[in-house]
C-alpha positions as CSV (number, residue, x, y, z in Angstrom):
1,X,-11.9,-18.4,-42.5
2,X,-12.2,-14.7,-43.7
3,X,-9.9,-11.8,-42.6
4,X,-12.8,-10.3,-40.9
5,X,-13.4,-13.3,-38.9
6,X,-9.4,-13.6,-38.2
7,X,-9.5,-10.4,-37.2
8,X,-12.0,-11.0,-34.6
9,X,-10.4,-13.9,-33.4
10,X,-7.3,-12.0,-32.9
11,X,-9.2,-9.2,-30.7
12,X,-8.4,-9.9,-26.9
13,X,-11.5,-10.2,-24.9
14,X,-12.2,-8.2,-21.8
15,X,-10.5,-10.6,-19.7
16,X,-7.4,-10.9,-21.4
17,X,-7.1,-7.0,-21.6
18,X,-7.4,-6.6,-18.3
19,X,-4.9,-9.3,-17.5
20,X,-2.6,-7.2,-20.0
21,X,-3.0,-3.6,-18.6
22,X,-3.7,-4.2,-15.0
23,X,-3.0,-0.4,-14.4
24,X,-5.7,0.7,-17.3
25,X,-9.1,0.2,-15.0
26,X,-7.7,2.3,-11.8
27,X,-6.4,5.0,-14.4
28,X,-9.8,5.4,-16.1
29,X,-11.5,4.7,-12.4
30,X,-9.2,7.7,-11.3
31,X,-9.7,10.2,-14.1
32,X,-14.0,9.4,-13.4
33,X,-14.1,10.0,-9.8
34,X,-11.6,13.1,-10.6
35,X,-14.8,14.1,-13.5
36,X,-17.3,13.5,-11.0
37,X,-16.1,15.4,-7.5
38,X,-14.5,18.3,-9.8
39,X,-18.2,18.4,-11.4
40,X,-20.3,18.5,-7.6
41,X,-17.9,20.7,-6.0
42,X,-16.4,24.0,-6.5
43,X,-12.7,23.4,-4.6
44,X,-12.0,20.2,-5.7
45,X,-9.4,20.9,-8.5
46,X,-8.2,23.6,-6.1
47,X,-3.9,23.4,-6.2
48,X,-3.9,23.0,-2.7
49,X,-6.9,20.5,-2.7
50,X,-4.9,18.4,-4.7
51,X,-1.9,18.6,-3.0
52,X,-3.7,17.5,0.5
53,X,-5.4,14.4,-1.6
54,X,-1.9,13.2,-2.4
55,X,-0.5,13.9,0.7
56,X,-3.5,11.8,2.6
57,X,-2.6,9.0,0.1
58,X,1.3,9.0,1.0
59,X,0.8,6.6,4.6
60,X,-1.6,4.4,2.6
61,X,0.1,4.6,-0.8
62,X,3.3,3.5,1.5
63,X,1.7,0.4,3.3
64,X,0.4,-0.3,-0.3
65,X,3.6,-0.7,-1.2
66,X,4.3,-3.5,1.0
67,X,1.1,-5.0,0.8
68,X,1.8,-5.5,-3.0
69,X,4.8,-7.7,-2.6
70,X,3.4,-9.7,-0.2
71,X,0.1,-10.4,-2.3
72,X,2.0,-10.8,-5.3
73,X,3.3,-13.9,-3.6
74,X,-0.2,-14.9,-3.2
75,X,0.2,-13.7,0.5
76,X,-1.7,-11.2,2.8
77,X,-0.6,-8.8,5.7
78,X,-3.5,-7.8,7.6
79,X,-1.0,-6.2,10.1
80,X,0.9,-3.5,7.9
81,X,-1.0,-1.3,9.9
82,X,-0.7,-2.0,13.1
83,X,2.6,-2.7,12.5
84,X,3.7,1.1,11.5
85,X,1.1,2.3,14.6
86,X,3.8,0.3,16.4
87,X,6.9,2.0,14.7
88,X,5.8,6.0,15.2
89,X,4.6,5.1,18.9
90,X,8.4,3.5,19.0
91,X,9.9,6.9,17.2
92,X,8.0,9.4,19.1
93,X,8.3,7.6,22.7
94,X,12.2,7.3,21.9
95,X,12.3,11.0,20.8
96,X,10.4,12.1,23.7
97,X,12.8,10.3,26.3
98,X,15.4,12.4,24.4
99,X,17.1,10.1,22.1
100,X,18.7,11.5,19.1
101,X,15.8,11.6,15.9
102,X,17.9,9.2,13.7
103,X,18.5,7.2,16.2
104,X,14.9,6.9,17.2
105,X,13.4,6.4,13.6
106,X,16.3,3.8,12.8
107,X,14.9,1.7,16.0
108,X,11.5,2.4,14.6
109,X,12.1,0.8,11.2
110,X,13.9,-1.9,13.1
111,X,11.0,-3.0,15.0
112,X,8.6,-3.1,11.5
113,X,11.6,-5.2,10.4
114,X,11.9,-7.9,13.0
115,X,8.2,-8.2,12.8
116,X,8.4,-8.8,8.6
117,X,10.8,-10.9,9.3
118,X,8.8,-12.9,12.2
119,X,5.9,-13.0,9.8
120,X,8.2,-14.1,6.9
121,X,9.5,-17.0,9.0
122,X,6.3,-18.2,10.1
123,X,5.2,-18.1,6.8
124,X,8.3,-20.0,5.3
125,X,9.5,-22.1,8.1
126,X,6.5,-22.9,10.4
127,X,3.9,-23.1,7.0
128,X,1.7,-21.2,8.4
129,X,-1.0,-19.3,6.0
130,X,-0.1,-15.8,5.7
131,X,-3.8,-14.6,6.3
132,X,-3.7,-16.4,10.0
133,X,-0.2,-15.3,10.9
134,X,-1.1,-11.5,10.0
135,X,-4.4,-11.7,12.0
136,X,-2.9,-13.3,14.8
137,X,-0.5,-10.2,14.6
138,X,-2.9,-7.6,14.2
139,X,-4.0,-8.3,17.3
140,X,-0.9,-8.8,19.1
141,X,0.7,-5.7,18.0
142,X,-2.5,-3.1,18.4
143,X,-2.8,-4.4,22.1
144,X,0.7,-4.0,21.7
145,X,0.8,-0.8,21.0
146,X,-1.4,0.5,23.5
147,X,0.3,-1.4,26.3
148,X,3.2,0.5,24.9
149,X,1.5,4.0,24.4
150,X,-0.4,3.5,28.0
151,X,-3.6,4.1,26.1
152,X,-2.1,7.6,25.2
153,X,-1.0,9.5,22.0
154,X,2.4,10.6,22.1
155,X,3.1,14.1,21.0
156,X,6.2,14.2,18.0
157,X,8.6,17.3,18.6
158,X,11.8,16.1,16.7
159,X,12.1,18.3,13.4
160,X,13.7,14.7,11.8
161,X,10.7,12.3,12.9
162,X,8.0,15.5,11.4
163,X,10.3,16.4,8.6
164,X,8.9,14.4,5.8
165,X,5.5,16.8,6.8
166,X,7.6,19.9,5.5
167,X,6.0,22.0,2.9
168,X,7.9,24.0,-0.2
169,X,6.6,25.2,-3.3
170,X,7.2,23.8,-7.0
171,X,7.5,26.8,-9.4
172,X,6.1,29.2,-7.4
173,X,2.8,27.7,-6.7
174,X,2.6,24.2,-6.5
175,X,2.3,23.0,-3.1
176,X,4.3,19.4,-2.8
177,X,6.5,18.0,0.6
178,X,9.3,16.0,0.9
179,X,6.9,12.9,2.1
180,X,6.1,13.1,-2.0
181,X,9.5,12.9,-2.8
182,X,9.9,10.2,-0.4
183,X,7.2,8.2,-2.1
184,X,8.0,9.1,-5.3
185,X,11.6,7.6,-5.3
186,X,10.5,4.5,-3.5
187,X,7.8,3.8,-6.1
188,X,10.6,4.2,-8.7
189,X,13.0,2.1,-6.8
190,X,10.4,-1.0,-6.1
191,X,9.0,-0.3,-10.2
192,X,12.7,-0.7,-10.8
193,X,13.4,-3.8,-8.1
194,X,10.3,-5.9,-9.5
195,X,10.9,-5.3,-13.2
196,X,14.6,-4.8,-14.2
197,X,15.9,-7.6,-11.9
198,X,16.4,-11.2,-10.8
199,X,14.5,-10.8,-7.6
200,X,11.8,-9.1,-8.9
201,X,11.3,-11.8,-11.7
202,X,11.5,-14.3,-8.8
203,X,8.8,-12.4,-6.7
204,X,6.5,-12.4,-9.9
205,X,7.3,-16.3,-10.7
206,X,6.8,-16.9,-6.7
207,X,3.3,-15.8,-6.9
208,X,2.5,-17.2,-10.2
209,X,3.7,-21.3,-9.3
210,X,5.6,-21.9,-6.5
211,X,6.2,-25.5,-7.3
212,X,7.2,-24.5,-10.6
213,X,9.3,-21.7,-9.4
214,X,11.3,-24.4,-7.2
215,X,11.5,-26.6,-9.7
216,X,13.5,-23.9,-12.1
217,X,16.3,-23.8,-8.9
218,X,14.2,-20.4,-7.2
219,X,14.4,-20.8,-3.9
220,X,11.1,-20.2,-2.9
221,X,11.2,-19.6,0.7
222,X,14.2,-17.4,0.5
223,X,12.2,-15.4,-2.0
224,X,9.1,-15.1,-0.1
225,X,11.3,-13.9,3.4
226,X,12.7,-11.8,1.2
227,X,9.5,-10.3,0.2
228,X,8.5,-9.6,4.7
229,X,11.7,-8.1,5.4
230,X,11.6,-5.8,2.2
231,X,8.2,-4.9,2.8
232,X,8.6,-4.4,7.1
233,X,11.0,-1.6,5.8
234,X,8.5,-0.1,3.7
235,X,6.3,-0.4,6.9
236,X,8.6,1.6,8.7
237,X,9.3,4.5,6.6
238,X,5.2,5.0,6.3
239,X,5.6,4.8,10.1
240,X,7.8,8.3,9.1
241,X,5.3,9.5,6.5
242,X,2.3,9.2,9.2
243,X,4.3,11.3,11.7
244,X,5.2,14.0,8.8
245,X,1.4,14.0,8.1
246,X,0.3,14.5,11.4
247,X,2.9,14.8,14.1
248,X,1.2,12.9,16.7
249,X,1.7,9.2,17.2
250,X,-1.6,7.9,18.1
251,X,-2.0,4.1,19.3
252,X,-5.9,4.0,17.7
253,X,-4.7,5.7,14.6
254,X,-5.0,3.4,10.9
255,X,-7.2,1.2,12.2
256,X,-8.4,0.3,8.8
257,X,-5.1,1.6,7.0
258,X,-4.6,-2.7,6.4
259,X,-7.7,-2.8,4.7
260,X,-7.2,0.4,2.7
261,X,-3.9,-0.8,1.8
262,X,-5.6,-4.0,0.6
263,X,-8.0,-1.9,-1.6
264,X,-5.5,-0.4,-3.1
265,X,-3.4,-2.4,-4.5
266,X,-6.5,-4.7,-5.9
267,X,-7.7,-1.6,-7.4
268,X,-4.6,-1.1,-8.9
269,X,-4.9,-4.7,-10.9
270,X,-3.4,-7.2,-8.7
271,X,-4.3,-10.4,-8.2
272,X,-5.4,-12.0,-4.4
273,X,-4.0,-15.2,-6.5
274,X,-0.2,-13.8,-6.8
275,X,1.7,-13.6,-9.2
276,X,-0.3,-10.6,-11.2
277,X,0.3,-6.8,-9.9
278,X,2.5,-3.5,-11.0
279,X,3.9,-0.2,-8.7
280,X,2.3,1.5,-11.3
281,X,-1.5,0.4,-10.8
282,X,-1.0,0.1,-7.1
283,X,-0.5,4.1,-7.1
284,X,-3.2,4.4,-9.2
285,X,-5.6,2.6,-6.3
286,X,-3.9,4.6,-3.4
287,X,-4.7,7.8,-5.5
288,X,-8.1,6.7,-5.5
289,X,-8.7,5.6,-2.4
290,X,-7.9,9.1,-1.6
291,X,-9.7,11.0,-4.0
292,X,-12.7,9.1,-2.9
293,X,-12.0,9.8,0.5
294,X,-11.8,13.5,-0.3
295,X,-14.5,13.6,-2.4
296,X,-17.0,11.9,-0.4
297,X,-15.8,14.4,2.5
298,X,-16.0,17.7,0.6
299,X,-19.4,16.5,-0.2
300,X,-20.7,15.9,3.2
301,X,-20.7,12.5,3.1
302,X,-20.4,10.7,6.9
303,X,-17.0,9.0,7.3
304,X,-18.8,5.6,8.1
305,X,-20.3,5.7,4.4
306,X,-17.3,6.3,2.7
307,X,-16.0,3.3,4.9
308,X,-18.6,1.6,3.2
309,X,-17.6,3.1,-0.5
310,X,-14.2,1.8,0.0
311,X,-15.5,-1.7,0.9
312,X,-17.5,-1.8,-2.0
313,X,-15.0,-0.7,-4.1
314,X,-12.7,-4.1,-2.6
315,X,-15.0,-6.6,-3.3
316,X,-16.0,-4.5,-7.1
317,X,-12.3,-5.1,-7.8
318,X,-11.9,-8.3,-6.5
319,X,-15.0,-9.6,-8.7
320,X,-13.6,-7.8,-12.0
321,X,-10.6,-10.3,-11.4
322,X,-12.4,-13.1,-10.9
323,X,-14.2,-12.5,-14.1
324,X,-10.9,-11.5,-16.5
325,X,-9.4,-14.6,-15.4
326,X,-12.5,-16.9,-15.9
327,X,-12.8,-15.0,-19.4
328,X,-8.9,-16.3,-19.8
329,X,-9.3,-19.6,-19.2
């Protein structure tokens, strides 16, 4: 065999690069719809522009968060959503009633918390799939939540619960809020958690083969219960994000915030399968999910067609890994 031939036996294919660098197709997907909107409008590249399309990607980002643990145990949580509808309607209603603000968002994260770990245990204990435990839930808690709300938004006037909304200036011109700090540190503390220890090894091995994972003395249903609870925190401090972005707590709000979540994170390279998925390409999808949100809206476009765009882009993702790991095997 000649070195030219070894040499183009050694090139990955398509599939196996994408299985490699997961995060590489929502970067370049990001910096084209960036090309494209900053080419058809005049504001998109606008500091402050760009500072509201990260700020309307913190809530989803957030849920994304969540959502990638639990799919990277070959999971699904069709109720992230509805779940931190639940938690600022819990926040705001508390606040209202004149408990104290950290009280009020501590019981608000609570309640995201007891449901991960309901969801967890019916998914560990009971064997139930995770995809009819989370629709079952969805519809439990929106009801839920508008029993709760009587069918009304609740108005948020605690500085703590709308605090994360609060606006400063980086160098003089930059506009960033706290919520972005927020989001930052978590994504740095999850990137960290999944890659640099035990339980993130765990998670990944989890997703990948439970039976093999048990097998090597993981305990698999620990793990995966593990996995609800941690993510019904993350649930609960988007609850705090979607109150900081708009400081009303709304019981028809993010009513496709599970599906956008979803998007994301298979944009960002994860697998439906488990076991395949990074921090890093999951923030990559929320970012575009919200650049094409913005986009689509400085352009005019109808809210129901970009509902439509993102849906495409779901099932565009979802075939491009179906195809990489067909090129694998």
């Amino acid at each position: 065999m000649t070195a030219t031939a070894l040499r183009t036996q050694d090139r990955p294919t398509l599939g196996e690069f994408l299985l490699r660098a997961p995060a590489v197709g929502p970067a370049l997907a990001l910096v084209v719809a960036i090309v494209v909107f900053s080419a058809s409008t005049s504001t998109f590249l606008d500091l402050d522009n760009l500072s509201l399309v990260v700020q309307q990607s913190l809530v989803v980002g957030t849920l994304a968060l969540g959502q990638t643990l639990i799919i990277l145990t070959a999971g699904i949580d069709l109720a992230n959503a509805a779940a931190m509808v639940l938690g600022t309607l819990i926040m705001a209603k508390l606040a209202v009633g004149g408990v104290d603000g950290i009280f009020a968002l501590l019981l608000g994260i609570v309640a995201t918390v007891v449901i991960g770990t309901v969801t967890g245990s019916l998914v560990t204990r009971v064997k139930l799939p995770p995809f009819i435990v989370t629709l079952g839930l969805l519809t439990v808690l929106t009801a839920g939540a508008k029993l709760f709300a009587g069918g009304q938004a609740v108005p948020v006037t605690d500085g703590l619960l709308k605090w994360l909304g609060t606006r400063r200036y980086l160098f003089g011109g930059i506009p960033i809020t706290y919520g972005m700090t927020v989001a930052l540190l978590m994504f740095l503390a999850l990137w960290y958690a999944l890659t640099k220890t035990s339980w993130g090894k765990h998670v990944y091995a989890v997703g990948n083969a439970p039976e093999a994972a048990r097998l090597s003395g993981i305990k698999v249903n620990r793990t995966i219960l593990s996995v609800y609870i941690v993510a019904g925190v993350i649930f609960g401090i988007a609850a705090w994000q979607a109150l900081g972005r708009v400081p009303n707590a709304d019981p028809n709000a993010f009513q496709l915030g599970n599906l956008d979540s979803i998007t994301a994170v298979v944009l960002g390279g994860a697998s439906l399968f488990g076991g395949r998925g990074s921090v890093i390409g999951t923030m990559m999808g929320a970012l575009v999910v919200a650049v094409l949100r913005s986009g689509l809206t400085q352009l005019g476009v109808d809210a129901l067609y970009q509902d439509v765009a993102t849906g495409a882009l779901l099932i565009a993702a979802v075939a491009v890994d179906r195809i990489a790991r067909r090129q694998q095997s």
